[in-house]
C-alpha positions in Angstrom: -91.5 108.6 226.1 -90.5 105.5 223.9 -93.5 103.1 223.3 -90.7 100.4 222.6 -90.2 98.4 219.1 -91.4 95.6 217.6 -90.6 93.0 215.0 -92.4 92.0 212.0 -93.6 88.7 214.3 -95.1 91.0 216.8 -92.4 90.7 219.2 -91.9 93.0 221.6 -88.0 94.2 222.2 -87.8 96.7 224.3 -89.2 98.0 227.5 -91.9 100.7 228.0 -91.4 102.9 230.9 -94.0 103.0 233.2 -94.7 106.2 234.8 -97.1 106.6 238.6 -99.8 108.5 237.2 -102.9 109.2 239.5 -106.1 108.5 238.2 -108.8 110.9 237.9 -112.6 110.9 237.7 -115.2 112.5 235.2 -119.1 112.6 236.5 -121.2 111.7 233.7 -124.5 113.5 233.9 -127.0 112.2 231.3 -127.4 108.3 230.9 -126.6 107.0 227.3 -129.7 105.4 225.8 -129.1 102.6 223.4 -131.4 99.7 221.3 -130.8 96.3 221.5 -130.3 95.2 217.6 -133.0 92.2 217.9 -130.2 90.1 219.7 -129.5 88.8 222.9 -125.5 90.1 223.7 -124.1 86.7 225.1 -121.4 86.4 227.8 -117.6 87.1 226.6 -116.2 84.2 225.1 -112.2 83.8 225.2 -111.7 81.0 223.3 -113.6 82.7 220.3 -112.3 86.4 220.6 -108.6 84.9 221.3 -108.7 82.2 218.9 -110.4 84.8 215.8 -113.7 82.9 215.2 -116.6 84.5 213.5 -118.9 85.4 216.8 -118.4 86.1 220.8 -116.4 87.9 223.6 -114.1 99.4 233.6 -115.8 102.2 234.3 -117.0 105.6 234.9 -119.2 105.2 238.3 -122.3 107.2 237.5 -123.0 107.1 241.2 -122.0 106.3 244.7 -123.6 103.0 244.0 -121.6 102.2 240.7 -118.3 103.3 242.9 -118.7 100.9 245.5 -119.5 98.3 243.0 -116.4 99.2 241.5 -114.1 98.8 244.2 -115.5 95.9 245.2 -114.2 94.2 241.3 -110.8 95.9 242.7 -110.4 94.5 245.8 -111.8 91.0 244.0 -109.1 91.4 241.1 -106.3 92.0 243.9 -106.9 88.4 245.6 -106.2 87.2 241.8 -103.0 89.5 241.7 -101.6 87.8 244.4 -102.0 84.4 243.5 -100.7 84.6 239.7 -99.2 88.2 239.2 -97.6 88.7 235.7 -98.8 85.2 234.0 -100.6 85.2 230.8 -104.0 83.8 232.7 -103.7 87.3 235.3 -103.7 89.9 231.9 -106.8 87.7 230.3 -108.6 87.4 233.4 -107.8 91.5 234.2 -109.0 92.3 230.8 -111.9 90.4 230.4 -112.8 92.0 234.3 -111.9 95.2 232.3 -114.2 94.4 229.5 -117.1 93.6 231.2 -116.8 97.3 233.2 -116.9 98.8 229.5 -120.1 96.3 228.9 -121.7 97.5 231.8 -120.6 101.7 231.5 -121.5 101.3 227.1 -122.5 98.4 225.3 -122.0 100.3 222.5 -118.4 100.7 222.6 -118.0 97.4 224.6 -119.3 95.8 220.8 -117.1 98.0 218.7 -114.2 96.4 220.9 -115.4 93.2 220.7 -115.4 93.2 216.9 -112.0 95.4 216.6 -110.9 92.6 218.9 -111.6 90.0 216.3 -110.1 91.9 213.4 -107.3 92.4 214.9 -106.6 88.8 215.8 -107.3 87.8 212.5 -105.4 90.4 210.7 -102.2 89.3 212.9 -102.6 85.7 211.9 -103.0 86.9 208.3 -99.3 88.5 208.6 -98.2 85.4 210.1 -97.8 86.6 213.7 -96.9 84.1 216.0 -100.0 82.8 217.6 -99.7 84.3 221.2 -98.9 87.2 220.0 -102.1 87.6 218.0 -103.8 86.6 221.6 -102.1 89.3 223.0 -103.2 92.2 220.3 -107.0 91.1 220.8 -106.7 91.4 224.1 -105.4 94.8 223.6 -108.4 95.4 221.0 -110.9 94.2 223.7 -110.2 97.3 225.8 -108.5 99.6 223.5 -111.6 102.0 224.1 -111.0 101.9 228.4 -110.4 105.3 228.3 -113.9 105.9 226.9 -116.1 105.0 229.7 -114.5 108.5 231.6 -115.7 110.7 228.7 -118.8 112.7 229.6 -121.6 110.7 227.8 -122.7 114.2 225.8 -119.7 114.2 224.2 -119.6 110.1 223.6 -123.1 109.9 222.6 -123.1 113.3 220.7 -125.3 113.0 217.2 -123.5 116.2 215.9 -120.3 117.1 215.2 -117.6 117.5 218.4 -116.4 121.6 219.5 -112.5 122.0 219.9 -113.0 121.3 223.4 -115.1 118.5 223.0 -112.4 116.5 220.5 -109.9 117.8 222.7 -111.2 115.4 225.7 -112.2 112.8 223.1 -108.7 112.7 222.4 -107.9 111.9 226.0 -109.0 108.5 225.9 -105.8 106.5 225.2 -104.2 108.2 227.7 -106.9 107.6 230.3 -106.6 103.6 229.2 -102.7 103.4 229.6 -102.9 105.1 233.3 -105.5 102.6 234.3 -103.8 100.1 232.7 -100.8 100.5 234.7 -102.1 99.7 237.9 -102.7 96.5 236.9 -99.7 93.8 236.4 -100.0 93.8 232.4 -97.3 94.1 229.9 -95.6 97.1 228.8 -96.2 96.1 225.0 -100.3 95.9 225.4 -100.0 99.1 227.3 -98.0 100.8 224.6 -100.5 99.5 222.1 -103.6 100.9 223.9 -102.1 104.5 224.1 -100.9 104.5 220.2 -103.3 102.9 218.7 -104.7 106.3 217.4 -101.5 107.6 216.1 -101.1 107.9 212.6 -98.6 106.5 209.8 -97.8 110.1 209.0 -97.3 111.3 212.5 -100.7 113.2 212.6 -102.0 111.1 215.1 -102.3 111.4 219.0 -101.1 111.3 221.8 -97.3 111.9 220.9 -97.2 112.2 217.6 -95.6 109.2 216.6 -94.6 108.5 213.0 -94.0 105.1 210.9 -92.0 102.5 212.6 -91.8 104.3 215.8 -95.6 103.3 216.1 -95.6 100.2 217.9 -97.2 97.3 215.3 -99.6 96.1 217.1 -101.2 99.7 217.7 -100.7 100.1 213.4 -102.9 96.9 213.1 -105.3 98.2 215.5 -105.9 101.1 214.2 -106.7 99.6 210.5 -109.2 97.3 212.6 -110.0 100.1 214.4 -111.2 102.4 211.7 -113.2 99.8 209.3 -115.3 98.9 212.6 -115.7 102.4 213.2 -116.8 103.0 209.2 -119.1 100.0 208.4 -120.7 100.3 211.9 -123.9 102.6 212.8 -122.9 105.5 215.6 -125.1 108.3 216.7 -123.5 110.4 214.0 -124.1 108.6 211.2 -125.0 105.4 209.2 -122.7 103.0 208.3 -120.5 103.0 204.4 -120.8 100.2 202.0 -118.1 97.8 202.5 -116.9 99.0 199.0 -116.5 102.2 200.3 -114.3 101.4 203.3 -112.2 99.2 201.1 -111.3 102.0 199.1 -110.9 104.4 201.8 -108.4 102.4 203.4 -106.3 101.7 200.7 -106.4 105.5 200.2 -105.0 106.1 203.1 -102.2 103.6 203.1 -98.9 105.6 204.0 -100.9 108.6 205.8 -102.9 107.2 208.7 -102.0 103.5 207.5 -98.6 101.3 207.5 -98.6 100.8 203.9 -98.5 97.2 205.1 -100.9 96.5 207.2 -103.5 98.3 205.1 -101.8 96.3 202.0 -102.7 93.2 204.0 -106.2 94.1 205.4 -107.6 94.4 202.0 -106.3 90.9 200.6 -107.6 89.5 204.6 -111.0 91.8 202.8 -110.6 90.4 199.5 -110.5 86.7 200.6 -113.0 86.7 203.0 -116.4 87.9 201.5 -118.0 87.5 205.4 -115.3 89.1 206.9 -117.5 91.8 208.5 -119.1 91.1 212.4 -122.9 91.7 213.0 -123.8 94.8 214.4 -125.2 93.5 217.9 -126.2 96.8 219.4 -126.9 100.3 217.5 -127.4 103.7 218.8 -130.6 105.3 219.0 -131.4 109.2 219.3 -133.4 110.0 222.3 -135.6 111.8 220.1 -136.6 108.8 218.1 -137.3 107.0 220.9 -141.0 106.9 221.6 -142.5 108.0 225.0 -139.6 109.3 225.5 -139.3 113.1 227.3 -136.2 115.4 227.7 -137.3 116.2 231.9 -136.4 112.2 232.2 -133.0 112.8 231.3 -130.5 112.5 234.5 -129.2 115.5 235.5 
């Protein structure tokens, strides 16, 4: 399967292939509890998340009510499909649709992709990308985690470490993205960047292994973004590392899990920028912490 190959502008030159893969469904059977961090989580905001500003941006149906709900957004979003199929204003208003099923599923990992969103954007800027094609990676960053909202929530909510099995269907979350991805009328390119952006400069990575330039760039600038959100943000694992810390980590890993690069140019984006890092809007809290709270209300 060849995710295609890109330029050092971000252009995309070759086609992904597209395969008819059927969907498949995961019941979830204990709710995820999370904290608000103080803060009201406004509405998505395009202009901001597209354009790289400082602030503001489906679904695993828990029930036969969430289901319906979400085929009612489908049969919504095909009435858009057949007015403007293929345009630039169809893949924003699908992903921001997209996005807000994430929102609604996790608003945990809706915020991590909101802020990997905005790194990437303004990492692609940083190495001159062509401005539409920055557009295009954030979108790409805003629903990079899709595949998420179909993993059972005790293994995405787990506060210890994951069993072989458990990282195993962790793993499956890229995947899971592309197939829903390609039932919509989106590029090949943001596809191809949503199933690699895990893989690793060094060919360690997953889902196929890829190595260096066979990466697609976009999906090697989303994983740097990718992986500093995922350090210097809380999870229900651990605390978040000093920004020093990150720094250094990254730059270690240039050339294994990083395009020398892109990690290269993350750091001087870091360096220049003392406020590069996003707010925190929404942390995980362990159910044990939480007060009142009893293990017979968990839902089975």
């Amino acid at each position: 399967m060849s995710p295609g190959s890109y330029d050092k502008t971000g252009e995309y030159h070759r086609c992904y292939p597209i395969l008819a893969l059927a969907l498949y469904r995961v019941l979830a059977r204990n709710c995820s509890i999370v904290a608000w961090a103080g803060v009201r989580i406004a509405n998505a905001d395009s202009s901001n998340i597209l354009g790289g500003q400082q602030d503001t941006f489906p679904v695993k149906p828990e029930s036969n009510r969430e289901y319906q709900h979400m085929a009612m957004r489908a049969k919504e979003l095909s009435t858009v499909r057949e007015v403007f199929p293929g345009t630039r204003r169809y893949t924003q208003h699908t992903i921001f649709e997209l996005s807000e099923s994430i929102r609604e599923r996790d608003i945990v990992t809706y915020e991590h992709c909101r802020r990997v969103a905005i790194y990437a954007n303004r990492l692609a800027r940083h190495m001159k990308w062509h401005r539409r094609a920055a557009r295009e990676l954030a979108l790409a960053g805003l629903i990079h985690d899709l595949g998420k909202t179909w993993v059972h929530n005790s293994v995405l909510h787990k506060p210890t470490a994951l069993s072989q099995a458990e990282y195993q269907e962790m793993q499956r979350h890229p995947a899971i993205a592309a197939r829903i991805l390609m039932t919509y009328d989106v590029s090949d390119e943001l596809i191809a960047i949503v199933l690699h952006h895990h893989e690793t400069y060094d060919g360690r990575g997953y889902p196929d292994h890829l190595a260096g330039d066979a990466i697609p760039l976009g999906a090697r600038l989303l994983s740097v973004a990718d992986v500093f959100d995922a350090l210097t943000s809380a999870r229900s694992y651990k605390a978040p590392l000093p920004l020093a810390e990150v720094r250094e980590r990254i730059a270690r890993s240039a050339g294994t899990m990083f395009d020398p690069a892109v990690a290269q140019a993350f750091i001087e984006l870091l360096d220049a920028n003392p406020d590069f890092q996003l707010a925190s809007r929404a942390v995980p809290i362990p159910l044990d912490q939480i007060p009142g709270w009893d293990k017979h209300d968990a839902i089975e």
